[in-house]
N, C-alpha and C positions, 0 to 999 in steps of 0.2 A: 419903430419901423414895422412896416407889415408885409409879410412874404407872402407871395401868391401861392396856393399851393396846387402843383400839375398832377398828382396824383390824381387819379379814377376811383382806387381803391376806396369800398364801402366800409364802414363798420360798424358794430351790433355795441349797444351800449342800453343803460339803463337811465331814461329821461326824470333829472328830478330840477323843482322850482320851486322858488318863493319872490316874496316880491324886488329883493333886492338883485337875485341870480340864481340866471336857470342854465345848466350843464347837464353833459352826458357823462356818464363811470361808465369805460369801456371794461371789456374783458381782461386789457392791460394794466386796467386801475390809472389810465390816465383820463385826463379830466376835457372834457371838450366845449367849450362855453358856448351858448348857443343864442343870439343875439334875439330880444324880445318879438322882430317883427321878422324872425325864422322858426316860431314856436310853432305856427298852425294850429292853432285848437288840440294840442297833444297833453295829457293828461299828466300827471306826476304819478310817476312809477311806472309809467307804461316802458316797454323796450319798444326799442327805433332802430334805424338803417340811419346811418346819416354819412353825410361827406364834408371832410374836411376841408372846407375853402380860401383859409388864410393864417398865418400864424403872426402874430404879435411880439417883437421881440424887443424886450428890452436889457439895459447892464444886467442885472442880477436875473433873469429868467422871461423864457418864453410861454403865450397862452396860444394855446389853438383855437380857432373857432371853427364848428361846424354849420352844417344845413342839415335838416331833418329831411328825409328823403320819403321815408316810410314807415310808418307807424305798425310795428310788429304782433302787437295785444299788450293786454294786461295782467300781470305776475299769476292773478289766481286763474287764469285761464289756459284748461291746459290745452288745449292747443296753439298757445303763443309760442313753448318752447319747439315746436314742431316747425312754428314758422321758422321759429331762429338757427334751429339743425339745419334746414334746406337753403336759410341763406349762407351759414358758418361752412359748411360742408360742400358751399355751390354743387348740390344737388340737383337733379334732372328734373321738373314734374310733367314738364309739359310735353308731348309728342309734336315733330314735324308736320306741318304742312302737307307736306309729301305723303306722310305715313298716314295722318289721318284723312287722305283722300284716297291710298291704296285701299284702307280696313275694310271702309263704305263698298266696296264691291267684293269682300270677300263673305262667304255662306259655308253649312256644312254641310253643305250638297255632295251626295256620294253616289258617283255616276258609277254604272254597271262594267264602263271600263275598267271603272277604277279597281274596283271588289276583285276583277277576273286576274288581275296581277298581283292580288296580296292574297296572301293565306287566311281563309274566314273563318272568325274563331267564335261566332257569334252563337253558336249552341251550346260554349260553355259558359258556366254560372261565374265569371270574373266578377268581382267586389273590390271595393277601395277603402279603406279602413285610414283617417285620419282627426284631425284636431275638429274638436267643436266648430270653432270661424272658420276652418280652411272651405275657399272657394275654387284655388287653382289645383285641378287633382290632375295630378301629375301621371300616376302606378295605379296598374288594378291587378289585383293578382287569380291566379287561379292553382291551385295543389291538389293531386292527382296518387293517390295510394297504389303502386303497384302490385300486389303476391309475384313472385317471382317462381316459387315451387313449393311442396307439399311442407318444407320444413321452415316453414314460418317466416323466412325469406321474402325481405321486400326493397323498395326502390322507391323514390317520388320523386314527379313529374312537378319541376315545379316552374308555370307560366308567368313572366315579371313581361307585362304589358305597360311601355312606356309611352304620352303622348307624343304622336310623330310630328315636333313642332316645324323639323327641316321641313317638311311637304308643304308647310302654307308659310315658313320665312326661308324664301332663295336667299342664297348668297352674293352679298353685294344690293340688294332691294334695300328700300326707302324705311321698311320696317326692320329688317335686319339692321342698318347701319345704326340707326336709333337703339333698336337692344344691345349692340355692343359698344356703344360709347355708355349707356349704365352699367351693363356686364353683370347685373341682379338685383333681383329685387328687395327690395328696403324695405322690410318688417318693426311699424310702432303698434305701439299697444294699443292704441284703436283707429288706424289708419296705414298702408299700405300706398309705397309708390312701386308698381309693379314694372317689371323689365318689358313686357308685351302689352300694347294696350287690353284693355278687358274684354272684349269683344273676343279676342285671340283665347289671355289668360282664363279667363272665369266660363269661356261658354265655347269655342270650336276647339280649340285643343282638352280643355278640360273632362276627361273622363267622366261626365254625368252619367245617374243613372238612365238606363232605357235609351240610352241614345246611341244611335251607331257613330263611332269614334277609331277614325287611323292610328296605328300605333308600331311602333318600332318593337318585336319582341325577344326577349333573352329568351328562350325554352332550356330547362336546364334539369339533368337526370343523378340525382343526391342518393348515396348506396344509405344503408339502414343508421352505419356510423357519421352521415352525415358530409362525406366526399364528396365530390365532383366528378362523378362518372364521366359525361360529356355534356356539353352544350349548342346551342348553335344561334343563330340570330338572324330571323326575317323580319320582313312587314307583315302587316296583318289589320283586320280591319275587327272589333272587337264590341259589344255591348254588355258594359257592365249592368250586373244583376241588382243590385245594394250598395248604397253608403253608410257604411259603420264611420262610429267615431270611436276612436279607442275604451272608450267606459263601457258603453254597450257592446264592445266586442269583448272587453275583456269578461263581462258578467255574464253573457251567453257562454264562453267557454270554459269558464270554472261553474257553470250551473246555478249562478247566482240569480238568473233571471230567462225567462223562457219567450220566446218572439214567437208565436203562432202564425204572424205572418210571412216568416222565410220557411224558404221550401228545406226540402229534406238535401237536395244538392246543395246548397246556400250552407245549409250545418257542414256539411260534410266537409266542403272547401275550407271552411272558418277551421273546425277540430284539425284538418289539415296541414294547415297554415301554424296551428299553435305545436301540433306534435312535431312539427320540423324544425320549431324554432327551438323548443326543450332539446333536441339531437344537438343542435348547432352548438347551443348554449354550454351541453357537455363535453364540444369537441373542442370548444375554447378552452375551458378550463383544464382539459387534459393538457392540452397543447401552452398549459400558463400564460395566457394572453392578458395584459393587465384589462381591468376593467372597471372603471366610475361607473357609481350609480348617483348620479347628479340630478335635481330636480328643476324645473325652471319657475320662476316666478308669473303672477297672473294679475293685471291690474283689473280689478272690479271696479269698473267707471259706468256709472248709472247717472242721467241727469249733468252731464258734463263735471262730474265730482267722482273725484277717486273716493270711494268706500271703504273699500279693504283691498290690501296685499297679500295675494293666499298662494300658496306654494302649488304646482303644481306636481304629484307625483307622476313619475312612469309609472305604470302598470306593466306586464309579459305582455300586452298588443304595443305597446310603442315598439318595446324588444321584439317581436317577433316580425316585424315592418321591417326596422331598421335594420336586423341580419338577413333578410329577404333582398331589401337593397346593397347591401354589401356585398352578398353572392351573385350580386347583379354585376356589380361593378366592377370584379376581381376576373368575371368573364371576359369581361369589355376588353377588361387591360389586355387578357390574356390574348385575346381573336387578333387585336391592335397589334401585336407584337408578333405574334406567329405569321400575320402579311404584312411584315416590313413599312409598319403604316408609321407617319407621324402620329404622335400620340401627346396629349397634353398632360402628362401624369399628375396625380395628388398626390406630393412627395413631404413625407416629414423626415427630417435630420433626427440623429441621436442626441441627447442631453449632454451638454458641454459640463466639461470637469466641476467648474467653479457651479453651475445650479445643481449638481448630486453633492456639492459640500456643502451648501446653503441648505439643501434639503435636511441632510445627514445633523447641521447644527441644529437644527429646527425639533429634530426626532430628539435627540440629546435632553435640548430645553425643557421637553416634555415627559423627560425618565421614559423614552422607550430606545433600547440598547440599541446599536447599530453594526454591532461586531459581524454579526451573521451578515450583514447584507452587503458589508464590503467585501465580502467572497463571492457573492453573486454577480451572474451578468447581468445587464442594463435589464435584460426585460422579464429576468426571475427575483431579482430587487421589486419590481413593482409593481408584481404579479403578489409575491408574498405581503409585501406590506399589506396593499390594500386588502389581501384578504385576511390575513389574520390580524388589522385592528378594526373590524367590523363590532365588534363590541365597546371599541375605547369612548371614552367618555366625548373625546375630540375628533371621532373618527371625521364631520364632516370638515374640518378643519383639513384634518391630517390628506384628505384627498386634495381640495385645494391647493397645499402646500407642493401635491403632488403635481398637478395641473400647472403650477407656476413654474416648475423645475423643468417643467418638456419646453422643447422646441413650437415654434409656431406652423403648422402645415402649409402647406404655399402650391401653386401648380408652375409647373416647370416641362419644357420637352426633353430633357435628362432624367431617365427614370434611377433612382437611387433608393427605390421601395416608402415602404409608410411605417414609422417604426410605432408607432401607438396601434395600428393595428395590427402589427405583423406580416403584414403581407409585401411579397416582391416585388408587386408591381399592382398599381392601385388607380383611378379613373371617377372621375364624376361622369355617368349616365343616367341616372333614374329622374334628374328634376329639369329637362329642359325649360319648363314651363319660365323658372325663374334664373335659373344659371346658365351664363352663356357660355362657358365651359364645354357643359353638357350637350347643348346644341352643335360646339364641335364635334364634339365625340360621335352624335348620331351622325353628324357628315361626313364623317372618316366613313367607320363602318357601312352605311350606305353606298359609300364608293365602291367600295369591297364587294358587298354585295351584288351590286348594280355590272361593276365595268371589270371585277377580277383585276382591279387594279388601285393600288393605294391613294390615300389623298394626300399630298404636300403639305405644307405651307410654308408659303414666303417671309412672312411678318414671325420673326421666333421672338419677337420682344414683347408678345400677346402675353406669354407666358407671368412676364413682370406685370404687366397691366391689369389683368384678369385677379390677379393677387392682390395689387393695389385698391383694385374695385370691393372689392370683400373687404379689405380692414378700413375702405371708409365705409363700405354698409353697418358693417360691426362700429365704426366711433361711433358713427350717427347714432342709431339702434342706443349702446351705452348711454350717448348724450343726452337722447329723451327719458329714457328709465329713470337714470339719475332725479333728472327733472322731477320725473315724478314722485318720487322716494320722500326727495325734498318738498313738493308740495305737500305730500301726505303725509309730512312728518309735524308742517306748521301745526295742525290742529291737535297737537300734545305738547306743544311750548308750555314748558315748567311742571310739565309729570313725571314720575319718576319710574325708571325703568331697570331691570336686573339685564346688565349686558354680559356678555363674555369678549376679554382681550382677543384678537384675530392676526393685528398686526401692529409693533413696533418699531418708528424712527426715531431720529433723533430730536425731533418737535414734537412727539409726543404718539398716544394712543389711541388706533384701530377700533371699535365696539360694535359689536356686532347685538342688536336688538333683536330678539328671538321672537318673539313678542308681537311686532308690527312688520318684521323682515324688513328691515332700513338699518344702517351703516351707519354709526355718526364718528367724532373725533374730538378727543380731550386734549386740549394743547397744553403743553407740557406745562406750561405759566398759571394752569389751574389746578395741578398737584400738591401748591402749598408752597410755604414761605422760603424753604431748601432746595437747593439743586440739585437737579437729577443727571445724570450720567448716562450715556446711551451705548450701553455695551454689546455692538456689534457682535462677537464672537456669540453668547451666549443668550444674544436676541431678550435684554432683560434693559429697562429703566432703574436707575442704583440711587437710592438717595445719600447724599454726602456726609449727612451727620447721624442720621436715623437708620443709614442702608434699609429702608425700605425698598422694596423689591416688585415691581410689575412686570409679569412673566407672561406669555401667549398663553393662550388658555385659562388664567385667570378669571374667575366671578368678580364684576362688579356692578353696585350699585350706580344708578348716574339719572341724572336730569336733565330732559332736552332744553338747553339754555337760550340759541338764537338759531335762527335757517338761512342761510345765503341760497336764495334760487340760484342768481346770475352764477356763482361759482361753485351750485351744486353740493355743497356742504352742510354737512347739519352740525352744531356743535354742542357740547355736550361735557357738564362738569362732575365732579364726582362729590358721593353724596354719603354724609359718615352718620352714622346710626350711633 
């Protein structure tokens, strides 16, 4: 008998044939037959869209058949997996009609009227300091060294010019509704689907250099220990001097290298910029503020081939940016809040009992005591840790572990503060470019400005949705990396690699490849001919007759054995000398 099937629903599978039967392996691991004269010229191995069009049923089991709808690429192409994120994740790429008939008549034409209502900030030497690729520059900063009096006494002025994205996306317009049904931009490692089209993103909002550009500004007055004297918030119309990338920033300010082409203001602002962030940095640590130093990952793709996986470190200009914008930010909340404004706060929860004992097992596992730290509060616990295992052999481990045990940050119109940062009350401002959050934010405050009167909002369900939006940018984002890890992992099938244990279940072990920076995973079935044991409490694998013992942070040897792209896996056996 054969059922029709009314479902719509598409799905992502892995197209394989030969001459007797050709099917799809869905992500579900079910199998979807695909009848010879619905093949299309589709290759073996490629990934497909396909739809389900009938099921077969007979006494002992049913077969589905599909239709190939779409042909997605093929396994070693990495932008196949890109296709398949924006279909898995019914991701956004394309702009409206509407929107992309509005763009075509927008320019960044800055009429005289305009200038004569904003504050013009265009005789100071602002600069934007970011990533290599980055195109959408959001922040330009400007810092200002006061003397205050004879005794050494000083104060700085420090200018956070944000692009004024509200001025060219009204509220309710054909381009606005389009950026908040994405709600941010989706960042892959060589490809970008942006919240604003590019026109907007990369070139009239975008802070270029030499170009005059509107902007929303924090002006803010920081005493010598790095306080908040006062702040205030206008518009302004601004011309950034320089684009640094953070490497060149950071080697002009430790004197690593000398730019003959920036002016003497240029230096000044930059050594500005760095000695405020050294204040800030020591007002954290007085104040025990926990604090990661985490690095990100960087796909070298040359020639549509991943080459190498190289680590990216921070240097003191990423830090010195990113406490620029947080004293941007803590402003925001604060101005929000003293005019009774709705406010969409960046609110993180305290760590729930049961992940500070997860954690606390974890420390244990590892022979580092815990006694002291069950005296402490939440956030002198994870202030001391991190700092004082800065030398362990696991420390980058032991952060992770850390990062795993907090809460997830979310925005919300109930401000309940940010407990990773410490602060009461906390705000995304500095990126409207890509977060539509932040474009709130600037319309509240603009209200304020404007009519001395707050802004509302009706929809308080923004708050769930604006959250939502960010943990699919982040799956997505994961989903392709993964990808790639696994693509870049094929081309060492059956080399042998020194891993370090990261994570234990009860199928088996985590490996973390220092080596090529890729993840693989030993299934418990390839430890050898005994059973193993998976002891929760002490985060350890127990063998039954041998008590052999695989502990987190363990060395081992191991060999890359197979690569599942489709489900992202690399696997990975152990290898006895």
């Amino acid at each position: 008998m054969y059922k029709y099937n009314k479902n719509n629903d598409l799905l992502i599978g892995q197209f394989f044939y030969n001459k007797k039967l050709s099917f799809v392996l869905t992500e579900n691991k079910d199998l979807i037959y695909i009848e010879n004269k619905h093949i299309n010229r589709t290759d073996n191995n490629q990934f497909v869209l396909i739809k389900i069009i009938n099921e077969k049923i007979t006494s002992k089991k049913s077969k589905k058949f599909g239709l190939i709808k779409k042909v997605l690429g093929n396994e070693n192409d990495i932008n196949t997996c890109i296709n398949i994120a924006i279909k898995k994740y019914n991701l956004i790429t394309n702009f409206s009609k509407k929107t992309n008939l509005d763009i075509k008549y927008l320019n960044d034409d800055i009429s005289s009227d305009m200038i004569s209502k904003r504050t013009d900030l265009r005789h100071l030497p602002f600069i934007t300091i970011d990533g290599k690729d980055a195109k959408d520059f959001d922040d330009a900063i400007y810092c200002e060294k006061i003397n205050i009096n004879s005794n050494s006494e000083y104060k700085f002025k420090l200018i956070i010019a944000i692009a004024d994205v509200s001025h060219y996306v009204s509220e309710f317009s054909n381009i606005d509704q389009d950026a908040f049904k994405r709600g941010t931009s989706i960042y892959f490692p060589n490809k970008v689907i942006p919240m604003l089209p590019k026109k907007l993103s990369n070139d009239i909002c975008s802070l270029l250099p030499n170009k005059d550009r509107l902007t929303l500004v924090c002006e803010i007055i920081l005493d010598m220990f790095g306080v908040i004297d006062s702040y205030k918030f206008y518009e302004s119309i601004i011309r950034s001097n320089f684009r640094f990338n953070y490497e060149d920033a950071y080697q002009l300010v430790t004197n690593i290298s000398d730019n003959k082409f920036i002016s003497n203001k240029i230096h000044q602002n930059i050594f500005n910029i760095y000695n405020i962030y050294k204040i800030l940095k020591q007002k954290k640590y007085n104040n025990k503020n926990m604090n990661f130093d985490l690095n990100e990952i960087k796909f070298n793709i040359k020639k549509n081939r991943i080459n190498k996986i190289e680590i990216l470190e921070r240097n003191d200009m990423h830090k010195a940016i990113e406490e620029c914008m947080l004293t941007a930010n803590i402003c925001a909340a604060d101005f929000l809040i003293n005019n009774n404004s709705d406010a969409l706060f960046r609110i993180h929860e305290k760590p729930n009992v049961d992940k500070i004992d997860n954690l606390f097992k974890f420390l244990i596992s590892i022979g580092i005591s815990i006694e002291k730290y069950k005296k402490m509060n939440l956030h002198e616990l994870y202030f001391d840790l991190l700092e004082n295992t800065k030398n362990h052999a696991q420390y980058k481990l032991i952060q992770s572990m850390c990062l795993r045990s907090l809460q997830q940050a979310k925005y919300s119109f109930v401000n309940i503060g940010h407990f990773g940062l410490s602060y009461k009350a906390y705000v995304h401002f500095t990126s409207p470019i890509r977060r539509y959050p932040d474009l709130l934010i600037h319309r509240f405050i603009k209200s304020i400005l404007k009519n001395n009167q707050c802004k509302n909002i009706e929809n308080k369900s923004i708050d769930d949705l604006m959250s939502s939006k960010e943990r699919l940018a982040e799956e997505s984002s994961r989903f392709v990396s993964s990808w790639y890890k696994c693509l870049f992992a094929k081309s060492y099938i059956g080399q042998l690699f020194s891993g370090v244990i990261t994570s234990i279940v009860q199928f088996g072990l985590f490996i973390s490849l220092d080596d090529i920076n890729i993840e693989g995973m030993i299934h418990i079935s390839s430890l050898g001919n005994e059973k193993f044991k998976f002891d929760k409490n002490n985060h350890i694998l127990l063998g039954k007759y041998s008590k052999k013992t695989f502990c987190i942070s363990d060395k081992i040897l191991v060999k890359i054995e197979k690569v599942d792209l489709f489900f992202r896996k690399v696997y990975l056996i152990p290898v006895n000398r």
